[in-house]
C-alpha positions as CSV (number, residue, x, y, z in Angstrom):
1,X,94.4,75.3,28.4
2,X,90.7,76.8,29.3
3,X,90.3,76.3,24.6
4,X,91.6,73.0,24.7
5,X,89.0,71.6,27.2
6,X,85.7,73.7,26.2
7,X,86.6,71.8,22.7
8,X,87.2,68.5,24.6
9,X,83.9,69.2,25.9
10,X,82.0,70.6,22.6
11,X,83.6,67.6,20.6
12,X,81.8,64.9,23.1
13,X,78.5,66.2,23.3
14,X,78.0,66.7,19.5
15,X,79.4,62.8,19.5
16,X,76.6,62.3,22.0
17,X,73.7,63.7,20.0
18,X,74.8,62.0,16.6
19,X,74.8,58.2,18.9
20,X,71.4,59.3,20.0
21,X,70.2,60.2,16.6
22,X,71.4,57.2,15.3
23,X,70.8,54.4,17.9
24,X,67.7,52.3,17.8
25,X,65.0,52.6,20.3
26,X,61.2,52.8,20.7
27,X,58.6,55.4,21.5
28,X,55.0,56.0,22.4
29,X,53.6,57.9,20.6
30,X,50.0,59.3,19.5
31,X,48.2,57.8,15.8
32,X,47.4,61.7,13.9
33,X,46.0,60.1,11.0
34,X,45.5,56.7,9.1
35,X,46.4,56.4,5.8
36,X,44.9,53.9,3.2
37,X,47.9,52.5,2.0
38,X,48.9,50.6,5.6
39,X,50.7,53.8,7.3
40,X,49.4,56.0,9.9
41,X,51.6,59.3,10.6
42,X,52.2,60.1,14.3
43,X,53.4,62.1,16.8
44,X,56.4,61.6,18.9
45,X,58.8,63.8,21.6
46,X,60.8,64.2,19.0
47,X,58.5,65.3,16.8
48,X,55.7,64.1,13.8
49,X,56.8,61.0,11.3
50,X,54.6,61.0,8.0
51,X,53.9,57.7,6.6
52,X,54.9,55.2,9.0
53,X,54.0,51.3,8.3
54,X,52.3,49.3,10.8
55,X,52.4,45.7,11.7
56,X,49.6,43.4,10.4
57,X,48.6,42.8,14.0
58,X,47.7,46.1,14.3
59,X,44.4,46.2,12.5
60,X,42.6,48.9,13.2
61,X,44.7,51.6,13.7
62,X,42.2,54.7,14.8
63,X,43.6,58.6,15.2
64,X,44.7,59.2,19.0
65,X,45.2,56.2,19.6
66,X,48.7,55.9,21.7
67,X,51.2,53.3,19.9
68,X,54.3,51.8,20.6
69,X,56.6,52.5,17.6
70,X,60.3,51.2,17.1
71,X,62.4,53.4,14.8
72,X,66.3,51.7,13.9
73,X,69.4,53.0,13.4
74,X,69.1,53.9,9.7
75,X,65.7,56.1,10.7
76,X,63.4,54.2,9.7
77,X,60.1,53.4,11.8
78,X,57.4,50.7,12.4
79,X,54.3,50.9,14.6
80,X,53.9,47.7,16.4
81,X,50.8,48.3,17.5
82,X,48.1,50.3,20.1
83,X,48.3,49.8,23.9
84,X,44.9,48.7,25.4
């Protein structure tokens, strides 16, 4: 009985962490560089993204500055733009 529910239990936290993974949210985050083709890369809790685009809005993007990013549920991220 003690196997059956230890799997119960292993079986919903690895569904858990794959929703998570997959669901769409947004972040702060800090700007580590700007790149000239209209991406910065960043740094996240969950780690640095390489080559993410940025809104138009968001003209000047300048390293440290902290950004609000949105990433969706296929992975892929967007800066919208710096907080003041």
């Amino acid at each position: 009985m003690m196997l059956s529910k230890a799997l119960a239990d292993a079986v919903q936290r690895a569904a858990q962490r794959a929703v998570g993974q997959h669901a769409a949210a947004w972040l702060l985050a800090s700007v580590t560089a700007v790149n000239g083709d209209g991406t910065v890369d960043i740094s996240t809790a969950r780690g640095p993204v390489d080559g993410v685009r940025r809104l138009k809005s968001y003209t000047s993007p300048a390293v440290n500055d902290v950004v609000k990013v949105s990433r969706n549920s296929d992975g892929n991220w967007i800066v919208d733009g710096a907080l003041a």
